[in-house]
C-alpha positions, -999 to +999 in steps of 0.1 A: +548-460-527+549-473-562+528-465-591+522-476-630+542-453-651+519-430-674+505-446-702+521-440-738+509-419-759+497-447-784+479-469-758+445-462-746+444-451-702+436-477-685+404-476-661+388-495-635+351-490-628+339-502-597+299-499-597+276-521-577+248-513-600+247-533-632+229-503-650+253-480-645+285-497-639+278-511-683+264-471-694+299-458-681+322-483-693+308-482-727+307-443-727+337-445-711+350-469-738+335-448-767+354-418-752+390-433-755+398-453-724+404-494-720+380-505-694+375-528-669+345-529-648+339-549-614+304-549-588+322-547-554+351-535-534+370-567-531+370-579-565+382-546-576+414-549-553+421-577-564+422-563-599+443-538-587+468-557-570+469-581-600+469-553-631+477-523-617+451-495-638+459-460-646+431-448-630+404-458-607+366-446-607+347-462-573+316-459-562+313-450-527+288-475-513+302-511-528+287-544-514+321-567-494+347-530-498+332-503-494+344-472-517+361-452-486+380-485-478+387-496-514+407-460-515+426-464-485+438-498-492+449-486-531+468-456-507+489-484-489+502-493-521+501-466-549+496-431-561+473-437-587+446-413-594+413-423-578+382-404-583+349-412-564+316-410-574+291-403-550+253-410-551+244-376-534+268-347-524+267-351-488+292-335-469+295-372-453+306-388-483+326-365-501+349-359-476+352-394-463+363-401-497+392-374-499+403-382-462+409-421-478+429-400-503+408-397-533+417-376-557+386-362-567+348-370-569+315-368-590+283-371-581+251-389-598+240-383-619+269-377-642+275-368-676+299-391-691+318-366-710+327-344-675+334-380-661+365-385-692+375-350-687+381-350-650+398-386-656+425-372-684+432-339-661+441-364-629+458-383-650+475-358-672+488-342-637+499-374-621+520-381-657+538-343-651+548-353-617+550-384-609+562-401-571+600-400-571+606-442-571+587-441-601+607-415-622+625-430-650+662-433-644+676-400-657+697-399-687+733-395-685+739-353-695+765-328-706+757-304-675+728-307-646+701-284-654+699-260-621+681-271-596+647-255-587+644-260-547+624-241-528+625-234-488+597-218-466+609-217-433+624-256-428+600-268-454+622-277-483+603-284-517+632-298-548+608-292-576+631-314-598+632-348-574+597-339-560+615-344-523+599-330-496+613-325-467+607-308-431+633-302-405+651-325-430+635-354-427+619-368-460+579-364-462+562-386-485+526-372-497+507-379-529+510-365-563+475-344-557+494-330-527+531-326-547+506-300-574+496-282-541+525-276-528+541-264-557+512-239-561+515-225-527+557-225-528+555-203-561+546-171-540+552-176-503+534-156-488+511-150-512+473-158-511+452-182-533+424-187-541+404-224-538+393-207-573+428-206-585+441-237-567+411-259-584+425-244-623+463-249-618+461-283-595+429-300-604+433-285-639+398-272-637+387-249-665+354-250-649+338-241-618+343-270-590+334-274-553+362-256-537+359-290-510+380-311-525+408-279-524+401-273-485+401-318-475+435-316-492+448-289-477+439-304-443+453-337-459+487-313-467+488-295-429+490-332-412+518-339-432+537-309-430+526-288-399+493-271-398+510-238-391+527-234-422+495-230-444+472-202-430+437-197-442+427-160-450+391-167-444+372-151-476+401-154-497+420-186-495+456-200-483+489-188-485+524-210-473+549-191-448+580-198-427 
């Protein structure tokens, strides 16, 4: 899967809106403007992946019902191609929609209405976590060094996690999942064994310093079990999940 490097520190993110609704697809692309983001904002699913394929963004924002692409299948077709942060925004918080959206492999969602401020600051913590570890094929070439730092890999039964490639592997075979999924399985391969809370996983993955619905924590972790063997992440029912051999 390939992905647009991180922006620069001297360039504004680049967004795309995808809103149907001319009312509110303008109010958050100026907020979102006004708030330190270069915008560009489309009124239906297939124009928007055509944007996409064309300029790849940093970041996409979709609605979830879109006139032509729907929301749901907007994400899934970005997923065939790239790793980019999506978040989803949702006109009510119905089971039904949220975790369509997450199964497509969204990142995160909002509901409406929104505040544009929460909108930019759940935008720059996707963003800020896809930057700190991005897919392996699109890691910069590394630097030619004096001595290899040592290498940080980490093995729960024959799940094998290299912290500094971001390979995953199980049984030896290489298992590609998303950046969203990499942060998880970091968390949960710190302390094998261990439990955590959807509280804690929401702060140190989703970079929530604020409450959020613990769904999006349990969609990915069903997202994460498909990938890698449902048996190797256990729910303690109450408290959370914990990672073992």
């Amino acid at each position: 899967m390939s992905t647009p490097p991180p922006p620069a520190p001297d360039t504004d993110p680049r967004v795309l809106v995808v809103e149907d609704d001319d009312v509110i697809r303008e109010a958050t692309a100026v907020s979102l403007n006004r708030l330190g983001f270069d915008v560009t904002a489309v009124a239906d699913g297939a124009s928007a992946l055509a944007r996409f394929k064309a300029e790849p963004p940093d970041a996409v924002v979709t609605d979830v019902m879109l006139p032509e692409l729907d929301g749901v299948s907007l994400t899934r077709s970005i997923r065939e191609h790239s790793t980019v942060p999506v978040l989803m925004i949702s006109a009510r918080g119905d089971d039904i929609d949220v975790i369509a959206g997450l199964e497509a492999g969204a990142d995160d969602y909002v509901t409406k209405p929104f505040r544009s401020n929460v909108l930019a600051a759940r935008l720059r913590a996707l963003m800020r976590r896809a930057a700190l570890h991005p897919p392996q094929d699109a890691a910069p070439a590394p630097e030619p060094a004096a001595a290899a730092p040592p290498r940080d890999v980490r093995r729960v039964g024959d799940l094998e996690l290299d912290a500094g490639s971001m390979d995953v592997r199980v049984n030896g075979q290489l298992t590609p999942i998303t950046p969203t999924e990499l942060r998880l399985l970091l968390e949960l391969t710190s302390v094998p064994g261990t439990v955590l809370s959807r509280e804690t996983l929401l702060r140190e993955v989703w970079d929530y310093a604020w409450g959020g619905d613990t769904r999006v924590v349990d969609v990915h972790i069903q997202r994460l079990r498909a990938k890698i063997g449902p048996e190797r992440i256990v729910t303690v029912r109450g408290f959370g999940y914990k990672i073992v051999g």
